[in-house]
N, C-alpha and C positions, 0 to 999 in steps of 0.2 A: 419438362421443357425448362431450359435456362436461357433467360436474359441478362446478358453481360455489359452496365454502358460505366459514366459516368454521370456527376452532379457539376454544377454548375460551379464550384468550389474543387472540381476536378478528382474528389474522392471517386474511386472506384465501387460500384455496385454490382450485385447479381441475387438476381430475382427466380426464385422457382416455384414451377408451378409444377405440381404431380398429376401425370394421367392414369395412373390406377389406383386402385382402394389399396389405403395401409393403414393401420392401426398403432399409433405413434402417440407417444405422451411430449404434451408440448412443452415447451422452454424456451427462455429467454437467458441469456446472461453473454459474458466476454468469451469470443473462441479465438481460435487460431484458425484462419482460412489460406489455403492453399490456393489457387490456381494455375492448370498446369499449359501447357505450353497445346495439346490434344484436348482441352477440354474438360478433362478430370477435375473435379471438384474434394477437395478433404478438408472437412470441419471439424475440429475438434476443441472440445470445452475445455476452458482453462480453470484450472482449481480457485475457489473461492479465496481471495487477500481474508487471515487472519491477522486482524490487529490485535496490537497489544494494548494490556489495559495500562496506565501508568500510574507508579510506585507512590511519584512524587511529579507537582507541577510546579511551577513557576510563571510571569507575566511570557515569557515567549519559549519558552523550553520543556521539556518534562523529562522522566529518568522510567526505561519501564525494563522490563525482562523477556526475552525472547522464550518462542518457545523453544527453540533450537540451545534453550541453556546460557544463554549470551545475554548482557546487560546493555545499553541502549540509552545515551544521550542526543537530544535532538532537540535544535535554537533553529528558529526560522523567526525571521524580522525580510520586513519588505526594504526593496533598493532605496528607498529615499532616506534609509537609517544605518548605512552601510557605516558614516564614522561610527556610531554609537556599540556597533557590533563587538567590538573589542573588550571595551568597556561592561556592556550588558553578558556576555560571554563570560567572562570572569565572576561578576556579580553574581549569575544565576548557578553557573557550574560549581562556586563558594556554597551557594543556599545548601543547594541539592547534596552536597559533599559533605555537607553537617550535619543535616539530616541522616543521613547515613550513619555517618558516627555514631550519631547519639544512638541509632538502633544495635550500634553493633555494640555498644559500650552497655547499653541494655541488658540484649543477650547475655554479655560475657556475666555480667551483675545476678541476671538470675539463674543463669550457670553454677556460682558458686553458693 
């Protein structure tokens, strides 16, 4: 049996109760829920978010590597610091950019 309502905050709910025996491993995590216009119901689980670990940090940024092969800069500063953004943006993206260097200037050094 399914109860369809809402909350009080106006999100949409639906509640089920099963009336025969099944034998079912539980879970918990983020799905995708359908509902359909007949009633139909289709849940489906959404793959686990892997984060990345990062390379290098900084006060509001860090530098990491995807797994997809792709490299990754990311500044979050909250709106009350929106001039400063400019300014810190350049400062952090300089750090993380030498940093770099110096690894790659590394490499090439014990390359030869």
């Amino acid at each position: 049996m399914m109860t369809i309502g809402k909350t009080k905050e106006g999100l949409k709910t639906a509640d089920f109760v099963c009336s025969e025996y099944v034998d079912l491993e539980a879970f918990a995590g983020k799905c995708n829920v359908q509902i359909m216009r007949d009633g139909n119901v289709y849940i489906t689980e959404l793959a686990k978010r892997i984060r990345n670990s990062p390379i290098f940090r900084e006060d509001n940024s860090s530098f990491s590597r995807g797994k997809d092969r792709r490299f990754y800069f990311f500044l979050s500063m909250p709106d009350e610091q929106l001039e400063q953004i400019p300014d810190e943006l350049v400062r952090q993206a300089t750090a993380i950019a030498e940093k770099i260097r110096t690894i790659l200037l590394n490499d090439e050094e014990d390359a030869e």
